[in-house]
Biopython code that builds the backbone (N, CA, C, O; Angstrom):
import numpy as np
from Bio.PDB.StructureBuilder import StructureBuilder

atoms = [
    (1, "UNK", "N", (28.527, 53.803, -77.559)),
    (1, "UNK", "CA", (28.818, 52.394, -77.737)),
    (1, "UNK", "C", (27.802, 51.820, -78.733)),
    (1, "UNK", "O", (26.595, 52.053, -78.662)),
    (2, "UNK", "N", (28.433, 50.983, -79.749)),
    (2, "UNK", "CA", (27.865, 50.647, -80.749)),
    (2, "UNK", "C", (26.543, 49.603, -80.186)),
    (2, "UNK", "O", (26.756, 49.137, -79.067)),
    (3, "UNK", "N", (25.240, 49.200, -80.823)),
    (3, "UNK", "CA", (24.533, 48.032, -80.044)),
    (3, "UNK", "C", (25.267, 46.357, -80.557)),
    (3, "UNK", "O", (24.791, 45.262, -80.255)),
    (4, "UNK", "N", (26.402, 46.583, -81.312)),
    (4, "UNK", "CA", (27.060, 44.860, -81.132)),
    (4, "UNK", "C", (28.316, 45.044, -80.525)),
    (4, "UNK", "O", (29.205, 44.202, -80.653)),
    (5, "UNK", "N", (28.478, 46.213, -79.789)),
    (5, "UNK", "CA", (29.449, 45.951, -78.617)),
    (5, "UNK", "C", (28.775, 45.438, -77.564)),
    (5, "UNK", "O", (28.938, 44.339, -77.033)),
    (6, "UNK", "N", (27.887, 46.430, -77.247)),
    (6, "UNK", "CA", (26.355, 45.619, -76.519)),
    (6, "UNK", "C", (26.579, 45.039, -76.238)),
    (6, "UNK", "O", (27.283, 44.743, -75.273)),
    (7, "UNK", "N", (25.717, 44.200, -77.485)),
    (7, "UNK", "CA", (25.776, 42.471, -76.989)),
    (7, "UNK", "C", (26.765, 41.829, -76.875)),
    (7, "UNK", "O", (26.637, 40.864, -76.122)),
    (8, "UNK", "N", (27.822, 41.976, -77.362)),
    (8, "UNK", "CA", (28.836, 41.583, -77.195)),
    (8, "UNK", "C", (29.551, 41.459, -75.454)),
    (8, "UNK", "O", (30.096, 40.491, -74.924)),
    (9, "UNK", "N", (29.346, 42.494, -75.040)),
    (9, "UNK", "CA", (29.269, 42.745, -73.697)),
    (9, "UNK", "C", (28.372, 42.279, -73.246)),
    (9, "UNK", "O", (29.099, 41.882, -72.336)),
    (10, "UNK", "N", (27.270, 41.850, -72.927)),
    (10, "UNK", "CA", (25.749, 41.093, -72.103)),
    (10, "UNK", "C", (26.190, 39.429, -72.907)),
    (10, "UNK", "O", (26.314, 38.609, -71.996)),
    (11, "UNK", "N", (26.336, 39.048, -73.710)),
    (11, "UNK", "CA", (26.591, 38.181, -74.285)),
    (11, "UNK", "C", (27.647, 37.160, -73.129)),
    (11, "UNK", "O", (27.416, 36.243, -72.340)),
    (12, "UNK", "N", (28.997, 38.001, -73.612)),
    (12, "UNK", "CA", (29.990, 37.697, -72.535)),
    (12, "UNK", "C", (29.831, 37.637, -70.988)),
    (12, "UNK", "O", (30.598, 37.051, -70.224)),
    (13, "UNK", "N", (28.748, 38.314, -70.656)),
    (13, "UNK", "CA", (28.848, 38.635, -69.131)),
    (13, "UNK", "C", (27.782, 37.465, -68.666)),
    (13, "UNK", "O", (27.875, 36.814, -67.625)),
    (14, "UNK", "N", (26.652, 37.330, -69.758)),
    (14, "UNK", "CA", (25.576, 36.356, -68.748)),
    (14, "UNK", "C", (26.078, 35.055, -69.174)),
    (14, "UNK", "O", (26.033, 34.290, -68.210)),
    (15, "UNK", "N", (26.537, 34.487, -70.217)),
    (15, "UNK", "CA", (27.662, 33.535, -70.879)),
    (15, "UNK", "C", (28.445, 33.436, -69.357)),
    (15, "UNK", "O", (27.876, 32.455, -68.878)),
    (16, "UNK", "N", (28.995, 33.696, -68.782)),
    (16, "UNK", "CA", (29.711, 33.475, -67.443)),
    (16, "UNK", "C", (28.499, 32.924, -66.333)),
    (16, "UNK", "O", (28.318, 31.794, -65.880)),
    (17, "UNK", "N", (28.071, 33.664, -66.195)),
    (17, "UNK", "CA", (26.783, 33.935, -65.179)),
    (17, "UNK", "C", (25.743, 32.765, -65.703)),
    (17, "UNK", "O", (24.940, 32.370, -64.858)),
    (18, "UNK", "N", (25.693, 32.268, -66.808)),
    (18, "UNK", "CA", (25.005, 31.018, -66.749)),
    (18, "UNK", "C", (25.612, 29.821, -66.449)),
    (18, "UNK", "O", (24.854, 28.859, -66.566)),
    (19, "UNK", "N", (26.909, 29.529, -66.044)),
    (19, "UNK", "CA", (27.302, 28.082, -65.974)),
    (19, "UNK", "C", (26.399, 28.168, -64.441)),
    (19, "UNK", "O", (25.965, 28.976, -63.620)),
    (20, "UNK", "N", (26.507, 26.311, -64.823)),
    (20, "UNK", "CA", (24.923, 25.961, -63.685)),
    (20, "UNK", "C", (24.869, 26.477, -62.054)),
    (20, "UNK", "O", (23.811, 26.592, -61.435)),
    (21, "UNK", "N", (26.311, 26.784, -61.445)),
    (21, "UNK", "CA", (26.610, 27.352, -60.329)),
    (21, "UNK", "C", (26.105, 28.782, -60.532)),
    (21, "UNK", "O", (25.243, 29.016, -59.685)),
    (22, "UNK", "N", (26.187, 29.181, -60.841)),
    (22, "UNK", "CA", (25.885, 30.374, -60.807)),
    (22, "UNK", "C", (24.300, 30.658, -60.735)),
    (22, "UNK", "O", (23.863, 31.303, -59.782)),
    (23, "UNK", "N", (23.423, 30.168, -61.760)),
    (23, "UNK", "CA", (21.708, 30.317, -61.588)),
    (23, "UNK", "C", (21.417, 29.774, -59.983)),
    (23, "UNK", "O", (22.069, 28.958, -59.332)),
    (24, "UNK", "N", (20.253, 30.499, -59.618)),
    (24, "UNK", "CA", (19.846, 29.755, -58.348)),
    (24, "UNK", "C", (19.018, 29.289, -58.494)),
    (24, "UNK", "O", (17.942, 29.857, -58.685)),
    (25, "UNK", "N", (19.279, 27.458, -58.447)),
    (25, "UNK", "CA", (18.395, 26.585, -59.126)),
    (25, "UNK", "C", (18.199, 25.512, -58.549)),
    (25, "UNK", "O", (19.365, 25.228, -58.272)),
    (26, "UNK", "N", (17.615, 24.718, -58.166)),
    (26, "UNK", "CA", (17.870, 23.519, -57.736)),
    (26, "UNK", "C", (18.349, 22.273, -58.671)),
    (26, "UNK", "O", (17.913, 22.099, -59.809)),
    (27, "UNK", "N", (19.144, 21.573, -58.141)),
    (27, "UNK", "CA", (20.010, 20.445, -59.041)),
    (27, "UNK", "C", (18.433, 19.480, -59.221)),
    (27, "UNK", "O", (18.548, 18.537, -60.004)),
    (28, "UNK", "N", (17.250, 19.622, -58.675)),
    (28, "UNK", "CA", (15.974, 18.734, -59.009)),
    (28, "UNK", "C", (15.662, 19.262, -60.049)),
    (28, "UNK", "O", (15.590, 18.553, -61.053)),
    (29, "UNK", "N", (15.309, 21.037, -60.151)),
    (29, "UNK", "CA", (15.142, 21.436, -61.413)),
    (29, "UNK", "C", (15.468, 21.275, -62.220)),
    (29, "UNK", "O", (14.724, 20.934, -63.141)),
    (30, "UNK", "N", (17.055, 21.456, -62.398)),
    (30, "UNK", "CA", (17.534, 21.280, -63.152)),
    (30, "UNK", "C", (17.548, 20.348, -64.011)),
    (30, "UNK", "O", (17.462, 20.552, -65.222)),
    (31, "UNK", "N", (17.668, 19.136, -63.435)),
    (31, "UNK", "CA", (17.755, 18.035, -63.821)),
    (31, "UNK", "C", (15.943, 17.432, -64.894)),
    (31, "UNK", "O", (15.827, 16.766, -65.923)),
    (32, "UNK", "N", (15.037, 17.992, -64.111)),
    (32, "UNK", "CA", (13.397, 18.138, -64.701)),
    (32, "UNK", "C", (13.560, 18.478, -66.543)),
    (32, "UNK", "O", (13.315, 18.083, -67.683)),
    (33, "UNK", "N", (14.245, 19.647, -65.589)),
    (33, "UNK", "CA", (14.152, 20.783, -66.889)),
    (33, "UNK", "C", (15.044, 19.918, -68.257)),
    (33, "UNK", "O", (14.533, 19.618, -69.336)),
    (34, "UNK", "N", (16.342, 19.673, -67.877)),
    (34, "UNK", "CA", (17.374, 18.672, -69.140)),
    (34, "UNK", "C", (16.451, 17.526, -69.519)),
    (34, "UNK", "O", (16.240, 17.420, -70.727)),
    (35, "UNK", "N", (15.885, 16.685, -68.747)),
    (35, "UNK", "CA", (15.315, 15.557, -68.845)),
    (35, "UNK", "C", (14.024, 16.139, -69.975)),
    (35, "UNK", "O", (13.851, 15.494, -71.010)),
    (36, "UNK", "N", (13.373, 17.074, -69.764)),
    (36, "UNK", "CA", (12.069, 17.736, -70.595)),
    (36, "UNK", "C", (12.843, 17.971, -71.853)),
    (36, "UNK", "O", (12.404, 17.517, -72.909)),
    (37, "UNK", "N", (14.035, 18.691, -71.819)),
    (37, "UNK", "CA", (14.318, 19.672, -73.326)),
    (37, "UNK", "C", (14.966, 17.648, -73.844)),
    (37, "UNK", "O", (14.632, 17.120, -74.905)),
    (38, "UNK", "N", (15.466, 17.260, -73.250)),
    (38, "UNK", "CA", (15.617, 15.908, -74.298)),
    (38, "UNK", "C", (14.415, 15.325, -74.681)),
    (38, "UNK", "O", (14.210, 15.292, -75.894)),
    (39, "UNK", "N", (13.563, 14.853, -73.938)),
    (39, "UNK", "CA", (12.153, 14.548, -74.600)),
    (39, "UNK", "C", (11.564, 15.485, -75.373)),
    (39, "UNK", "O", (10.758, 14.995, -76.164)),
    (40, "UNK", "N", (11.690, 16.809, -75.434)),
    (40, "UNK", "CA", (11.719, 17.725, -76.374)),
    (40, "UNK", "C", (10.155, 18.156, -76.054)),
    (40, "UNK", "O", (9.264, 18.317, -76.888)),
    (41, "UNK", "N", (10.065, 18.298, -74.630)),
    (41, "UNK", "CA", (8.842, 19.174, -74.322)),
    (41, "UNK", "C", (9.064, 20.329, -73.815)),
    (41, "UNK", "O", (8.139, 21.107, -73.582)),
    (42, "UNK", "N", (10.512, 20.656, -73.532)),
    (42, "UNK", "CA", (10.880, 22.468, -73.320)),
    (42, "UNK", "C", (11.871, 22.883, -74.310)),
    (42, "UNK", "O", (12.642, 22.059, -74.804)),
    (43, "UNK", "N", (11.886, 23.930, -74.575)),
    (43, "UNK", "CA", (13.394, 24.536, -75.051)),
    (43, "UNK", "C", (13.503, 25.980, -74.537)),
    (43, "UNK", "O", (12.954, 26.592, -73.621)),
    (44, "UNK", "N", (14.589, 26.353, -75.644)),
    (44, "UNK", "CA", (15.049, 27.470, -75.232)),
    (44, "UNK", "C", (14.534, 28.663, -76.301)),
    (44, "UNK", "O", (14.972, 28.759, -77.448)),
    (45, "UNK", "N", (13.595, 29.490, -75.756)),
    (45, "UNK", "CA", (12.902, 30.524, -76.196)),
    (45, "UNK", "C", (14.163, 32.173, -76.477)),
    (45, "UNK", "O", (15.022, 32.647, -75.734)),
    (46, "UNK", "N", (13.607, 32.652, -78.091)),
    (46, "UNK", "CA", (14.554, 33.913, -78.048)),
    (46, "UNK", "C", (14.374, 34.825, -77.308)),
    (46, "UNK", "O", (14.717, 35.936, -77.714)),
    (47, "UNK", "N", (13.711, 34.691, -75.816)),
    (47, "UNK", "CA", (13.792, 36.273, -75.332)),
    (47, "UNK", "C", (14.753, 35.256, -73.883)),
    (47, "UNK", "O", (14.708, 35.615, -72.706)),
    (48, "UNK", "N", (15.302, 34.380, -74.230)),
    (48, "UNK", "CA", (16.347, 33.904, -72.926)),
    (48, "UNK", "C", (15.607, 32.963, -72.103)),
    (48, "UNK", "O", (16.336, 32.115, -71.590)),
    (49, "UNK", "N", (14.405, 32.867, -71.833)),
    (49, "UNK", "CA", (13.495, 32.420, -71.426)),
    (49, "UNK", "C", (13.378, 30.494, -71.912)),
    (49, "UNK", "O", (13.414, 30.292, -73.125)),
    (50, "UNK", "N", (13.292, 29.652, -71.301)),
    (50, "UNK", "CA", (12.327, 28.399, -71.640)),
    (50, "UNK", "C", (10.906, 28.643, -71.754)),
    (50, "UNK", "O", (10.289, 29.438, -71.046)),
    (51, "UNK", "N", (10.379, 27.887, -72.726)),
    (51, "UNK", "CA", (9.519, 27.847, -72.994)),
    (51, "UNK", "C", (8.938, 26.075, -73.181)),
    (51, "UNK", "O", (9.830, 25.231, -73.098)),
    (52, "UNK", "N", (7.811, 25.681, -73.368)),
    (52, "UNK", "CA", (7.098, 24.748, -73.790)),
    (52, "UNK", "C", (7.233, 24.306, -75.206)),
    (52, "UNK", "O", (6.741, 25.047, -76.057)),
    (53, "UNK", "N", (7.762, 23.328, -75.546)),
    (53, "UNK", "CA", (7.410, 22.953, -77.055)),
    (53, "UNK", "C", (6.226, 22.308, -77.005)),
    (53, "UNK", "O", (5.444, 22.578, -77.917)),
    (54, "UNK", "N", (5.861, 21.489, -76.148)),
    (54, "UNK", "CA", (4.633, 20.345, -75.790)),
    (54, "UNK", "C", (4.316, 20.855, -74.580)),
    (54, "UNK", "O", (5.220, 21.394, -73.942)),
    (55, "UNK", "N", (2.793, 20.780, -73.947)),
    (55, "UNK", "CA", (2.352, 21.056, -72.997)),
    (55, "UNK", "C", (2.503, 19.815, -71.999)),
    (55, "UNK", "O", (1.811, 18.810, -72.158)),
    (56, "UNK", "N", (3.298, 19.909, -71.116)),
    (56, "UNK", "CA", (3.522, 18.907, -70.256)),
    (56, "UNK", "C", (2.736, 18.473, -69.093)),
    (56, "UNK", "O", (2.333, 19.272, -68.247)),
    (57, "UNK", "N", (2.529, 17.272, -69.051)),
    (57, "UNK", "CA", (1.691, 16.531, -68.231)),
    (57, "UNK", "C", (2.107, 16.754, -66.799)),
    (57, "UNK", "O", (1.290, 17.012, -65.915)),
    (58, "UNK", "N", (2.904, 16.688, -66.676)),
    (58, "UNK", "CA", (3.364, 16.648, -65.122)),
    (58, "UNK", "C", (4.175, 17.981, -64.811)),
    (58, "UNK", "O", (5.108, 18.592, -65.333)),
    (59, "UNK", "N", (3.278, 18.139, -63.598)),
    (59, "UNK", "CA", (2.710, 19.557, -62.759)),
    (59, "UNK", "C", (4.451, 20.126, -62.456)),
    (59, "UNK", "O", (4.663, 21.330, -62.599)),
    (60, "UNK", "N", (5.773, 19.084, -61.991)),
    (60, "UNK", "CA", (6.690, 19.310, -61.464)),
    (60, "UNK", "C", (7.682, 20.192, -62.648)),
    (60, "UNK", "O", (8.462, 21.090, -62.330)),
    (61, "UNK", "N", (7.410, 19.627, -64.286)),
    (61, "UNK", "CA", (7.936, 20.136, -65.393)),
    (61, "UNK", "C", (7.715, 21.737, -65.517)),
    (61, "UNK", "O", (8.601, 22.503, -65.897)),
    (62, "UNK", "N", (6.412, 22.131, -65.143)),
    (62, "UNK", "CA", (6.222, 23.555, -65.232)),
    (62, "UNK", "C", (6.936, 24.325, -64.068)),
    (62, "UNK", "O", (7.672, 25.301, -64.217)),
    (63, "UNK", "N", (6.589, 23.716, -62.867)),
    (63, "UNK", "CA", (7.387, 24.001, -61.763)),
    (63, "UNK", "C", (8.708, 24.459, -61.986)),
    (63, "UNK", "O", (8.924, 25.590, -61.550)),
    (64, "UNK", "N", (9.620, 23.904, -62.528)),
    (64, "UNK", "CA", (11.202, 23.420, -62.066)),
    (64, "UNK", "C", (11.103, 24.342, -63.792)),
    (64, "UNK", "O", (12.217, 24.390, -64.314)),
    (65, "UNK", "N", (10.364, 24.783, -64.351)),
    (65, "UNK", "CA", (10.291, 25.932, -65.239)),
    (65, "UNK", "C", (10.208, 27.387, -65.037)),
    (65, "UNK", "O", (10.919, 28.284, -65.491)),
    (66, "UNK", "N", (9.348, 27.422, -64.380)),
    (66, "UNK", "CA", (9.116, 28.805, -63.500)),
    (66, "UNK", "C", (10.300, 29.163, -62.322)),
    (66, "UNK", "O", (10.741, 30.283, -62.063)),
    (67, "UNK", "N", (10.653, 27.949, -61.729)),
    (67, "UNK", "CA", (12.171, 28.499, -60.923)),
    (67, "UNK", "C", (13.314, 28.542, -61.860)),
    (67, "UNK", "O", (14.102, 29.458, -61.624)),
    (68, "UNK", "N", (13.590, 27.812, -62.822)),
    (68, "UNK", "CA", (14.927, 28.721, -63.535)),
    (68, "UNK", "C", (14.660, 29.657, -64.188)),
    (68, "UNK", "O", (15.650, 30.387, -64.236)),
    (69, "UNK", "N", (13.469, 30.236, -64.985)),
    (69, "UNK", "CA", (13.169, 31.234, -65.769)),
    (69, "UNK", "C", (13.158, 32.415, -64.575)),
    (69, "UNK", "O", (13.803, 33.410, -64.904)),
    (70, "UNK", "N", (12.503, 32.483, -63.169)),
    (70, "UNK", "CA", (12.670, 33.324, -62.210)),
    (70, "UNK", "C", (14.271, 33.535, -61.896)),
    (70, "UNK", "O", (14.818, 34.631, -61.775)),
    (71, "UNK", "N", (14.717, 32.629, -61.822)),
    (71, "UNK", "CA", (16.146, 32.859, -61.696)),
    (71, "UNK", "C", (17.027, 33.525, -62.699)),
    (71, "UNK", "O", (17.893, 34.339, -62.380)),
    (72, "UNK", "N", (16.725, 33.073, -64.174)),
    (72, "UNK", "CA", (17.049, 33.762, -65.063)),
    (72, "UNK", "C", (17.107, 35.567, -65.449)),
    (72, "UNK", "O", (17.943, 36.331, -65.931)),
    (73, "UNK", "N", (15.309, 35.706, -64.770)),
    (73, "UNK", "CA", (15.155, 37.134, -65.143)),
    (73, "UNK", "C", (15.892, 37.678, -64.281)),
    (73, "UNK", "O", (16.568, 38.553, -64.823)),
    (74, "UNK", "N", (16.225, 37.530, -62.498)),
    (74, "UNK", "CA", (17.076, 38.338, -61.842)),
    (74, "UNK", "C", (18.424, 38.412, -62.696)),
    (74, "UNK", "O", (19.095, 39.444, -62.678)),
    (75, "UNK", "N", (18.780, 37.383, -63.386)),
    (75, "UNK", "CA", (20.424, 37.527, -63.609)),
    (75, "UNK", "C", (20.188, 38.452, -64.567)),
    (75, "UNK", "O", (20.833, 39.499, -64.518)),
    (76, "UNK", "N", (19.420, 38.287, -65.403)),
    (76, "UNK", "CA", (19.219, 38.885, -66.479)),
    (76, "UNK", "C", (19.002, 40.604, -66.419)),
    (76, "UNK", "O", (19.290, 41.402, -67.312)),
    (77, "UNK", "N", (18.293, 40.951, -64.831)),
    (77, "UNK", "CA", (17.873, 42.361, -64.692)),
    (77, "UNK", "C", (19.729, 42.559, -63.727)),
    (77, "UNK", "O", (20.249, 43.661, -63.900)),
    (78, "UNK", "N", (20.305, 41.829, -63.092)),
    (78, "UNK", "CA", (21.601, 42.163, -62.478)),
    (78, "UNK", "C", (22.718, 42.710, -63.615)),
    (78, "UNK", "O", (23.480, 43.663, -63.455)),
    (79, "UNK", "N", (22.595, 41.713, -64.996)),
    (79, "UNK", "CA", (23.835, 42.263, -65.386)),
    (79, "UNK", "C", (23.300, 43.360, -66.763)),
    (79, "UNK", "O", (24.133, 43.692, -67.607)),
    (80, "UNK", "N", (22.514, 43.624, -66.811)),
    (80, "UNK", "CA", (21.535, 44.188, -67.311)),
    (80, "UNK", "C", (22.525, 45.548, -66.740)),
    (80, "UNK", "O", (23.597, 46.011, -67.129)),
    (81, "UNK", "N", (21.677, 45.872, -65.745)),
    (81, "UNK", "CA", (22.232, 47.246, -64.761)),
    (81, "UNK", "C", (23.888, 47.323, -64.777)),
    (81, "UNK", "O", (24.494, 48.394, -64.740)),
    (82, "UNK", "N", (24.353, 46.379, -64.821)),
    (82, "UNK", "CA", (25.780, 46.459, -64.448)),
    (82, "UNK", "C", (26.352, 46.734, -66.425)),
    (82, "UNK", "O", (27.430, 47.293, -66.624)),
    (83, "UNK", "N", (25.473, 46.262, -67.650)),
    (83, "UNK", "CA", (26.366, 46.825, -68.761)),
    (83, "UNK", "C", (25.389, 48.023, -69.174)),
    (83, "UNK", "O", (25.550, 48.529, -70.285)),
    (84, "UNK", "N", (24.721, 48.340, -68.610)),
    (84, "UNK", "CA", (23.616, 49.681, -68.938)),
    (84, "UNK", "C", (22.929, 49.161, -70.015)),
    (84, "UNK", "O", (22.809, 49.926, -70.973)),
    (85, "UNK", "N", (22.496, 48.175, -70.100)),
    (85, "UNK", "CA", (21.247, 47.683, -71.251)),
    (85, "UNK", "C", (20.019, 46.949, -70.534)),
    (85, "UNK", "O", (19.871, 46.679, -69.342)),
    (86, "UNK", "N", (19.423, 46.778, -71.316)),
    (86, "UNK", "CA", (17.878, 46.339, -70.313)),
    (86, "UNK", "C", (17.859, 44.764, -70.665)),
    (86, "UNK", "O", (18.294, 44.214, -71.677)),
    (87, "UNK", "N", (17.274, 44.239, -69.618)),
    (87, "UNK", "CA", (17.239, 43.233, -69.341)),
    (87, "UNK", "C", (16.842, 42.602, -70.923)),
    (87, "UNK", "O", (17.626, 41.769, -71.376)),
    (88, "UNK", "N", (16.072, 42.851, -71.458)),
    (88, "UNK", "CA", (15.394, 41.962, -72.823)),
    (88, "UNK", "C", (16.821, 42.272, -73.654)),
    (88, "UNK", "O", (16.986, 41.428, -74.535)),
    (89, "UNK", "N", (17.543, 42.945, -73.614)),
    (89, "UNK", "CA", (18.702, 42.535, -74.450)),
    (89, "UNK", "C", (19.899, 41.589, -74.050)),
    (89, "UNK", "O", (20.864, 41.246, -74.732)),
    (90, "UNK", "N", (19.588, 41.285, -72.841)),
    (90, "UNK", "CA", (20.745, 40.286, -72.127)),
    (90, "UNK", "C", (20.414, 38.948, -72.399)),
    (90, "UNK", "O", (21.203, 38.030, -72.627)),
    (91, "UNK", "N", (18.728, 38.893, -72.344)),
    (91, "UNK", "CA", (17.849, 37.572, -72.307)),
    (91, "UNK", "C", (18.319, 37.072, -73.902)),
    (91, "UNK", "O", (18.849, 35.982, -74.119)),
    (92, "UNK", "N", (17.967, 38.248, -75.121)),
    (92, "UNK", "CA", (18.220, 37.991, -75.909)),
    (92, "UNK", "C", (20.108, 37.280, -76.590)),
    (92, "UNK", "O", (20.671, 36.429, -77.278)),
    (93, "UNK", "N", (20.254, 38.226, -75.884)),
    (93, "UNK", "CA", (22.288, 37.551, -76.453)),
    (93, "UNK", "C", (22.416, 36.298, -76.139)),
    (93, "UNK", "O", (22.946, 35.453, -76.860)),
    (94, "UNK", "N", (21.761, 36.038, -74.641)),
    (94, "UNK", "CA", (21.961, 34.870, -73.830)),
    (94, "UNK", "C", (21.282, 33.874, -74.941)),
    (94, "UNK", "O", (22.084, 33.153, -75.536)),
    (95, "UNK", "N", (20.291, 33.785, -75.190)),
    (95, "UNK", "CA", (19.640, 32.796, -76.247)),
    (95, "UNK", "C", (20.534, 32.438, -77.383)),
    (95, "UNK", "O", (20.704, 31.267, -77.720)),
    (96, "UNK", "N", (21.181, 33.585, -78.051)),
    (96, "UNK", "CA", (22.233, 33.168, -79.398)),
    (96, "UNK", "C", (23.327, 32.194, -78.937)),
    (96, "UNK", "O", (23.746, 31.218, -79.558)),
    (97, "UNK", "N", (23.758, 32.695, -77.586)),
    (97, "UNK", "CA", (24.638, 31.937, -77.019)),
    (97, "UNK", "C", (24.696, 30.265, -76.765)),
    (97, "UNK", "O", (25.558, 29.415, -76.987)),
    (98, "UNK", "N", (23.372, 30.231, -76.199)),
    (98, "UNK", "CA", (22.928, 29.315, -75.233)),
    (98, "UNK", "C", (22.776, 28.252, -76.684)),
    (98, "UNK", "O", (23.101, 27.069, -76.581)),
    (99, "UNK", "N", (22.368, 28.692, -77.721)),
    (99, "UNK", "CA", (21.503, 27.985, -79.027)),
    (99, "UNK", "C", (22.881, 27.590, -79.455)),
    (99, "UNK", "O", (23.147, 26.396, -79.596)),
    (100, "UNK", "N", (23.832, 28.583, -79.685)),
    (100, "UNK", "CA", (24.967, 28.179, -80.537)),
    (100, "UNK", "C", (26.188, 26.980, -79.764)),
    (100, "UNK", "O", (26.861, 26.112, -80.320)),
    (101, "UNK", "N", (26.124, 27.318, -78.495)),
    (101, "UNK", "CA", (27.110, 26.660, -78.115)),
    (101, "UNK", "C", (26.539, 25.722, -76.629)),
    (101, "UNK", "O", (27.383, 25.053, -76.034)),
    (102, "UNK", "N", (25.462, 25.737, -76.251)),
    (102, "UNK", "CA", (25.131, 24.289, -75.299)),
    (102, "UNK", "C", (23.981, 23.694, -75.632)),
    (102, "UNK", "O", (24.004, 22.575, -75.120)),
    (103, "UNK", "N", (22.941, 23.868, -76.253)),
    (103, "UNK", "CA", (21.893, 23.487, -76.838)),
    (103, "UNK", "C", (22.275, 22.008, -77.803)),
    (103, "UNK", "O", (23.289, 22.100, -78.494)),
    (104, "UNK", "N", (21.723, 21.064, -77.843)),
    (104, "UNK", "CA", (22.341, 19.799, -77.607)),
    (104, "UNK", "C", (21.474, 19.095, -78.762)),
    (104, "UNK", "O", (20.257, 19.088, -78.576)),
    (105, "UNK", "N", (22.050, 18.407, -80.121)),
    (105, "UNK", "CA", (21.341, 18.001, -80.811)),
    (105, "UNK", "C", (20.152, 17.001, -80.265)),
    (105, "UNK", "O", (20.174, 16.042, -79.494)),
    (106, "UNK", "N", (18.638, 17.941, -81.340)),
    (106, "UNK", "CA", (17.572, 16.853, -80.982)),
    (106, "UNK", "C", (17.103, 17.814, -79.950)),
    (106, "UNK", "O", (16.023, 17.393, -79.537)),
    (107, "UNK", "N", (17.477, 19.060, -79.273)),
    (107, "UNK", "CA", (16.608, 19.657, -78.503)),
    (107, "UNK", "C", (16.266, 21.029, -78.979)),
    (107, "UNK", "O", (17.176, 21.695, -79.472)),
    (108, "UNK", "N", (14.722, 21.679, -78.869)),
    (108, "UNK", "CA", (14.474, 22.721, -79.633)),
    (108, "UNK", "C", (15.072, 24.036, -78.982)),
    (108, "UNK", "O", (15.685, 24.214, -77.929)),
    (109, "UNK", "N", (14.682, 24.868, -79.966)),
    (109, "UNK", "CA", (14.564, 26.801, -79.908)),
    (109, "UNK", "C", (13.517, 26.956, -80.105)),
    (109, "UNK", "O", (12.645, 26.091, -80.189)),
    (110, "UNK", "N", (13.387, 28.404, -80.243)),
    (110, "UNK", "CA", (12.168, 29.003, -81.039)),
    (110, "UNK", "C", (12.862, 30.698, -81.333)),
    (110, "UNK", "O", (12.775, 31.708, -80.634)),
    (111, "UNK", "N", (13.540, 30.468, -82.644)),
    (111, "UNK", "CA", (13.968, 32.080, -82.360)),
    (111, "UNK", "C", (12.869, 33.319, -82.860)),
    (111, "UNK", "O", (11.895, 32.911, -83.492)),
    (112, "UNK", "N", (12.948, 34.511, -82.663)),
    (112, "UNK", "CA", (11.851, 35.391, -82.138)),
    (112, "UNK", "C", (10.844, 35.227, -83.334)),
    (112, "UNK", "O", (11.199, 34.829, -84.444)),
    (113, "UNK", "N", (9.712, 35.529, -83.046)),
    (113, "UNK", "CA", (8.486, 35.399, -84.224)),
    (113, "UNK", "C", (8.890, 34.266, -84.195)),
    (113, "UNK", "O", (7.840, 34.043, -83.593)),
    (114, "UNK", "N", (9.573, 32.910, -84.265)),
    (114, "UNK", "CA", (9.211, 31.877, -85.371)),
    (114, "UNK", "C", (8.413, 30.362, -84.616)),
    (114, "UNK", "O", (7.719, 30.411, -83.601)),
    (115, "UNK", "N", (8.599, 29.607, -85.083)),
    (115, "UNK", "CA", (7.811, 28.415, -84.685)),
    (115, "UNK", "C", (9.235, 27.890, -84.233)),
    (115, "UNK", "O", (10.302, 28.377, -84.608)),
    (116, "UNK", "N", (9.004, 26.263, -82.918)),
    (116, "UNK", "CA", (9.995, 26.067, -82.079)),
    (116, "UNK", "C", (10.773, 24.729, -83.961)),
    (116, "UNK", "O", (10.323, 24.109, -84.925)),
    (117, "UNK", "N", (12.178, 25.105, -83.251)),
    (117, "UNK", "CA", (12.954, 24.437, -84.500)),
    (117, "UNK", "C", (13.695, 23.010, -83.307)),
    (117, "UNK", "O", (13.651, 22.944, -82.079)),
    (118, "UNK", "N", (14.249, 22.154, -84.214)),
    (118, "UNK", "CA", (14.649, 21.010, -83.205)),
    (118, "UNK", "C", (16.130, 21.388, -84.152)),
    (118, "UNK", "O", (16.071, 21.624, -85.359)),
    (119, "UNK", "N", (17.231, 21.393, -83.480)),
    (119, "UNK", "CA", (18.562, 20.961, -83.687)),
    (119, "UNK", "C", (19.226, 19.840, -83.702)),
    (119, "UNK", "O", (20.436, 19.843, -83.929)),
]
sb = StructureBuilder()
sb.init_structure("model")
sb.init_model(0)
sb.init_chain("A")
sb.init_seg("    ")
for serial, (resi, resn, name, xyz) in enumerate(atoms, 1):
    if name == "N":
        sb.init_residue(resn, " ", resi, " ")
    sb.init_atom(name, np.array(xyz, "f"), 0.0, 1.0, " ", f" {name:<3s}", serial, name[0])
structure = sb.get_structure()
C-alpha cells in the first residue's frame, strides 16, 4: 500500500472519529479550548496535537489542553492499530484535515518546522 493511500485511509478514519462526540472531552473543555484558539492563544499543531500560540494566563486553558490532546493521542494510537500505521501519521493527516476544512478564519496552525500561521 502506497503511503497516500495511507493517509488517505487515517485521514478518512480519524476525520470521522473527530466530530466532537466522539473525542472524550468535556463540553467545559471544549468550549476553553474554542474560546482560546479564537483569542488566538491555542491552535492546531502539525503533529495533530494543540499547541500554544501565546502562553496562557489561566491555569484552566492548559488544563482543558492536556485533556483533549490526551484524548486525541488514544484516538490517534486506536485507529493507528486498526489502519496499520503509527500513531504520528494519523496525528499528522488529522492536522491537514482539521487546517483545511474546520479551522476557522483568524485562528492559527503551525505546520511542521514552521512558526504558528493565523488563517
Amino acid at each position: 500500500m502506497q503511503m497516500r493511500d495511507i493517509l488517505g485511509l487515517a485521514i478518512g478514519a480519524t476525520a470521522a472519529a473527530l466530530a466532537p462526540a466522539a473525542i472524550a472531552q468535556t463540553a467545559a473543555a471544549k468550549a476553553t479550548v474554542d474560546t482560546a484558539k479564537a483569542a488566538g492563544v491555542v491552535g492546531e499543531q502539525a503533529d495533530g496535537f494543540l499547541g500554544f500560540v501565546t502562553q496562557p494566563a489561566d491555569p484552566a486553558i492548559r488544563t482543558a489542553v492536556a485533556e483533549i490532546n490526551a484524548a486525541r493521542a488514544q484516538l490517534y494510537r486506536e485507529t493507528a492499530a486498526r489502519q496499520g500505521v503509527t500513531p504520528d501519521v494519523v496525528g499528522a493527516a488529522t492536522f491537514k484535515q482539521v487546517v483545511e476544512l474546520r479551522l476557522k478564519a483568524g485562528e492559527y496552525y503551525r505546520p511542521q518546522g514552521g512558526a504558528w500561521v493565523k488563517k
